[in-house]
PADREN-770274 format. One record per residue: residue in three letters; x, y, z of N, C-alpha, C in turn. Coordinates in steps of 0.1 Angstrom, whole numbers, padded with zeros to 4 digits, always signed. Atoms other than C-alpha are relative to their C-alpha. Layout:
BEGIN
ALAXYZXYZXYZ ...
This chain:
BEGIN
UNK+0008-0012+0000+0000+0000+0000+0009+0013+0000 UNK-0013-0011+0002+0031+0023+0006+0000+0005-0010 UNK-0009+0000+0014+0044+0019-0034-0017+0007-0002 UNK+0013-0006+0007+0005+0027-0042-0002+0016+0004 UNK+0002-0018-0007+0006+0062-0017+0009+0006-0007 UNK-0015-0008+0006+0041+0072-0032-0004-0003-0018 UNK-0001+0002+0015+0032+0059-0068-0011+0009-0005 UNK+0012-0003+0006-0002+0068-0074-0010+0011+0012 UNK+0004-0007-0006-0018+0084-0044+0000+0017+0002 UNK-0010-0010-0001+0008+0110-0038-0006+0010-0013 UNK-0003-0011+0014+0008+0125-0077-0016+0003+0002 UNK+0014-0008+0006-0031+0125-0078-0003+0011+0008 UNK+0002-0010-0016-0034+0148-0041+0010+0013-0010 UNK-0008-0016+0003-0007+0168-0061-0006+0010-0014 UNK+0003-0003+0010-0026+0172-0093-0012+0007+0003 UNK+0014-0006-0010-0057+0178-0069-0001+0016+0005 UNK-0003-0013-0006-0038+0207-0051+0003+0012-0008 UNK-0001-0005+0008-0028+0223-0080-0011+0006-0006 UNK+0008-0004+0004-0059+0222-0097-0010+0011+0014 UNK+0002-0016-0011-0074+0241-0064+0003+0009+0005 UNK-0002-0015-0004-0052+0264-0056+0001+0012-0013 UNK+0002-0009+0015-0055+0278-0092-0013+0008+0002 UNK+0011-0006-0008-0086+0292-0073-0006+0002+0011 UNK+0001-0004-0011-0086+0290-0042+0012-0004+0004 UNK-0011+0002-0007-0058+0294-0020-0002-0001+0018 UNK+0003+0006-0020-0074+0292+0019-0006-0006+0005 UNK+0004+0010-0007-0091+0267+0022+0010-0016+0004 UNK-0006+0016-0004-0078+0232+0038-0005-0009-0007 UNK+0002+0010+0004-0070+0204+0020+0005-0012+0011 UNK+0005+0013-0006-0079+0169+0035+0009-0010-0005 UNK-0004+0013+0009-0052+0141+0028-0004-0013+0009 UNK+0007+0014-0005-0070+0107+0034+0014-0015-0003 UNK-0008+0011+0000-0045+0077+0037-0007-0012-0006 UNK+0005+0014+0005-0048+0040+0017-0003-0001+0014 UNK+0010-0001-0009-0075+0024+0032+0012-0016+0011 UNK-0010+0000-0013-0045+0003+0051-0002-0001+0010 UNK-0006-0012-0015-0040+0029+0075-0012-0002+0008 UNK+0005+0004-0009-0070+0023+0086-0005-0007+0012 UNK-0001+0010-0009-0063-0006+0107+0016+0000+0008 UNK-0013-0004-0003-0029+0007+0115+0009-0006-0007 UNK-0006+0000+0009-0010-0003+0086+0010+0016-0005 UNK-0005-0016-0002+0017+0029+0086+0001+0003-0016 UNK+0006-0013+0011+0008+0054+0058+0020+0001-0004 UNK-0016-0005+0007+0036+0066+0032-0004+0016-0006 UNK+0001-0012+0004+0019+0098+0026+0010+0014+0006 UNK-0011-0010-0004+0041+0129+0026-0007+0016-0005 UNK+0008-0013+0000+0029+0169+0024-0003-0001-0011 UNK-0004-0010+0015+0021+0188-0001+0006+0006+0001 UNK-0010-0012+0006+0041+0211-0019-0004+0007-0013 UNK+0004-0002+0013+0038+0233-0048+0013-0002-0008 UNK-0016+0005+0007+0063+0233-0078+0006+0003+0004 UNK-0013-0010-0007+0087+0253-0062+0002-0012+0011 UNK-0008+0011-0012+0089+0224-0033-0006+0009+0012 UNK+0004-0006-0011+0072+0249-0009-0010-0007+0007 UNK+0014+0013-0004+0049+0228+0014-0011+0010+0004 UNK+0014-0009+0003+0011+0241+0012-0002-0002+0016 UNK+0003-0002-0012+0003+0256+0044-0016-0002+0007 UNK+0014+0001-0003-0035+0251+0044+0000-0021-0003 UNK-0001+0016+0005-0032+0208+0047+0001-0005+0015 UNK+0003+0010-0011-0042+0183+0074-0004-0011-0004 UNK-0002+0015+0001-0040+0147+0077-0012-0004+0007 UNK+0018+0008-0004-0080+0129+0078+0006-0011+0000 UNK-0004+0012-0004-0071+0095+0087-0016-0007+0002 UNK+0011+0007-0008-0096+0068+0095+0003-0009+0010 UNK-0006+0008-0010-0096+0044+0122-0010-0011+0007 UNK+0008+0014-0005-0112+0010+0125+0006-0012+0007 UNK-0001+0015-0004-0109-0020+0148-0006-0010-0012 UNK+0001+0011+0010-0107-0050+0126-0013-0004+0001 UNK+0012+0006-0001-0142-0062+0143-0012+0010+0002 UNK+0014-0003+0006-0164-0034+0131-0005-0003-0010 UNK+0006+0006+0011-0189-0038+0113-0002-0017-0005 UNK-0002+0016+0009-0190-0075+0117-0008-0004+0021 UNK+0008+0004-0015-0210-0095+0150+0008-0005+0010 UNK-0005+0000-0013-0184-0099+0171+0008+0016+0005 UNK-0004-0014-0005-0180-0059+0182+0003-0002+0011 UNK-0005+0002-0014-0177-0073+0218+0016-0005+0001 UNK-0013+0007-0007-0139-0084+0211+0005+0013-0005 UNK-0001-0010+0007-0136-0049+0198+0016+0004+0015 UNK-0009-0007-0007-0099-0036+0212+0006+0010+0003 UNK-0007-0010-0003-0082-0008+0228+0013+0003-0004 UNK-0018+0001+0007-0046-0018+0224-0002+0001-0017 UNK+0001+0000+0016-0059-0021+0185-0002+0017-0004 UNK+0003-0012+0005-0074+0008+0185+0014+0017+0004 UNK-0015-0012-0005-0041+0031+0205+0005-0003-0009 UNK-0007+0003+0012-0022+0014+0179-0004+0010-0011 UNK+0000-0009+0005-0038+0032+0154+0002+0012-0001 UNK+0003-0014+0000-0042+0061+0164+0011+0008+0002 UNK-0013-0006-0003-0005+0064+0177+0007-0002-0012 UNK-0003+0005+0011+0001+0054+0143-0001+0014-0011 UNK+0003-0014+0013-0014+0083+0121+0002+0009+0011 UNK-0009-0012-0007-0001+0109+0154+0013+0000-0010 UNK-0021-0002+0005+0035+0098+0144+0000+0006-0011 UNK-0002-0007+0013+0026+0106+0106-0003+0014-0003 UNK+0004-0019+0001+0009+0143+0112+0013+0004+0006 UNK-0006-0010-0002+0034+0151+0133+0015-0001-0010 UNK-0004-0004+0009+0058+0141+0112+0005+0005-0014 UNK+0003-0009+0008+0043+0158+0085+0001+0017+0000 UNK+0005-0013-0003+0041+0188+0106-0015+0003-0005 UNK+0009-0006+0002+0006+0189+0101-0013+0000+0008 UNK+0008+0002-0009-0029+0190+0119-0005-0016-0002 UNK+0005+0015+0004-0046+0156+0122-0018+0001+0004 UNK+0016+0003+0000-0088+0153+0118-0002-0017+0000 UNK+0003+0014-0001-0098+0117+0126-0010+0006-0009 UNK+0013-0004+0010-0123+0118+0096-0007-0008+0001 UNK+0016+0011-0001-0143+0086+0107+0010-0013+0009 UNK-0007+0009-0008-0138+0065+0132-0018-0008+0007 UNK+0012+0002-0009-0167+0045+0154-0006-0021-0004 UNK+0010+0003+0007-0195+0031+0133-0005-0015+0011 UNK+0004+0006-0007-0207+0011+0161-0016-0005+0000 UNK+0012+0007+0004-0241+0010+0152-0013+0006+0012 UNK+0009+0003-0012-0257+0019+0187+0004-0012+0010 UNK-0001+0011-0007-0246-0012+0203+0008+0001+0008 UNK-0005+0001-0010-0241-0010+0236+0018-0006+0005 UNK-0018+0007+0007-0208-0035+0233+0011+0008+0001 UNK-0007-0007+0003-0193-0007+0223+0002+0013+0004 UNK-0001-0019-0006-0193+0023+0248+0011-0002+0007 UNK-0007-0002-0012-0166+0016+0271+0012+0002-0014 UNK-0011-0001+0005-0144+0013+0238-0002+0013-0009 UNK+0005-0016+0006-0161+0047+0222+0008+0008+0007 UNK-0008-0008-0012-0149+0058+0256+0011+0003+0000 UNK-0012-0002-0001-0117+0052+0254+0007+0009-0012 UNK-0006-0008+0010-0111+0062+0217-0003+0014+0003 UNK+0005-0014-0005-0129+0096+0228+0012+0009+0006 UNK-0009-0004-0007-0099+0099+0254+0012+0000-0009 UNK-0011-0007+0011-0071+0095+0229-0002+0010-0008 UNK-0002-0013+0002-0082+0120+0211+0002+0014+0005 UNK-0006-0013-0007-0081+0144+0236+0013+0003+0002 UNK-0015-0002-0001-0048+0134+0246+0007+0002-0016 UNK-0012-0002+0016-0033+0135+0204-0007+0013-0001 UNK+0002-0013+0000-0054+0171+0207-0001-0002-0015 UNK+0000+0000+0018-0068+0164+0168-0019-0003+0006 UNK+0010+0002-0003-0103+0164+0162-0009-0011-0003 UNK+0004+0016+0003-0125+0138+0152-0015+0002-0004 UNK+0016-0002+0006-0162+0128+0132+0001-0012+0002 UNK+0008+0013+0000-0180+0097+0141-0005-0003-0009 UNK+0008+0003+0010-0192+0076+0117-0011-0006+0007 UNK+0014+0006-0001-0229+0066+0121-0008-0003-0012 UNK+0007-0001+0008-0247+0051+0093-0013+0002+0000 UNK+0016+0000-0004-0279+0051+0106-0004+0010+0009 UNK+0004-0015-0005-0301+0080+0119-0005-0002+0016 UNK-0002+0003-0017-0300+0062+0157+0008+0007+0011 UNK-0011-0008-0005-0272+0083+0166-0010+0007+0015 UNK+0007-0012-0007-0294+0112+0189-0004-0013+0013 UNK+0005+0010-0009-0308+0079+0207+0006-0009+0006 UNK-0011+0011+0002-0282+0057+0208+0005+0000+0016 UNK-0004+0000-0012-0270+0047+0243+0016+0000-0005 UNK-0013-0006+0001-0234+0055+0229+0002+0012-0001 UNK-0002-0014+0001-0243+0089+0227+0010+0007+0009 UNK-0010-0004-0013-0228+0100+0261+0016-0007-0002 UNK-0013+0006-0001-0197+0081+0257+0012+0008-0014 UNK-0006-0009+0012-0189+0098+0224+0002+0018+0003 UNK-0001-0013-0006-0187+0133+0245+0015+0003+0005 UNK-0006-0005-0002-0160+0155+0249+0003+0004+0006 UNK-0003-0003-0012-0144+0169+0278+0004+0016-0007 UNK-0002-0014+0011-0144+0211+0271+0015+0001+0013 UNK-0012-0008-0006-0110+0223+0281+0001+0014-0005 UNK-0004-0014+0007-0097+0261+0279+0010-0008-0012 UNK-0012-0001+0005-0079+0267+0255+0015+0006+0004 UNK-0014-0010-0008-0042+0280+0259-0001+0015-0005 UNK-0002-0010+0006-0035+0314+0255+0012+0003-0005 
């Protein structure tokens, strides 16, 4: 999956960035990692840059982040150490990317109870890697969902 990020991934993000900043130049672009990384397979993705080799300052690293046993009926062996793995996995590559990191989907638990203590936990690494994060939910149970509370964030100041 590496040879596919550096061969083919890489040049299309660069032909992508190109084409957008020929019109816009402030918005943030999103680099998504082979789907891999997902399971903590380490990413070979590297910044952008434009021609000049200058790296594009508007760019953050969307990652996704699945335990091997979502989306499948045994969510109860659903793991923590799997899931820190990941996650310390795409930290190492933002930072050194130097860039911010968006968990772009992570969860998809479904509602099922099974799955709050390890909601829980993922919840808390993100606080600690300070990146932000979007739950996946495919279904419109979310609002009701007894994983709702678990999926909650702890407000801190910010620094000044």
């Amino acid at each position: 999956m590496q040879d596919f990020e550096r061969g083919r991934l890489m040049p299309m993000y660069a032909r992508v960035r190109k084409a957008i900043r020929e019109v816009d130049a402030q918005h943030i672009l999103f680099l998504e990692p082979a789907m891999s990384s997902n399971q903590g397979v380490p990413s070979a993705l590297g910044p952008l840059t434009d021609e000049s080799g200058r790296r594009d300052l508007q760019q953050a690293y969307a990652p996704h982040g699945y335990d091997l046993v979502t989306d499948t009926g045994s969510i109860d062996l659903v793991s923590n150490e799997r899931m820190a793995l990941i996650l310390r996995r795409h930290a190492q590559l933002a930072r050194k990317l130097h860039i911010p990191m968006l968990m772009a989907e992570w969860g998809a638990y479904y509602g099922n109870p099974a799955a709050a203590a390890a909601a829980r936990f993922t919840v808390r690494q993100f606080e600690a890697l300070e990146c932000g994060d979007l739950y996946w939910a495919y279904r419109r149970e979310l609002a009701t969902s007894p994983l709702l509370h678990s999926l909650k964030r702890s407000a801190r100041p910010s620094s000044p």
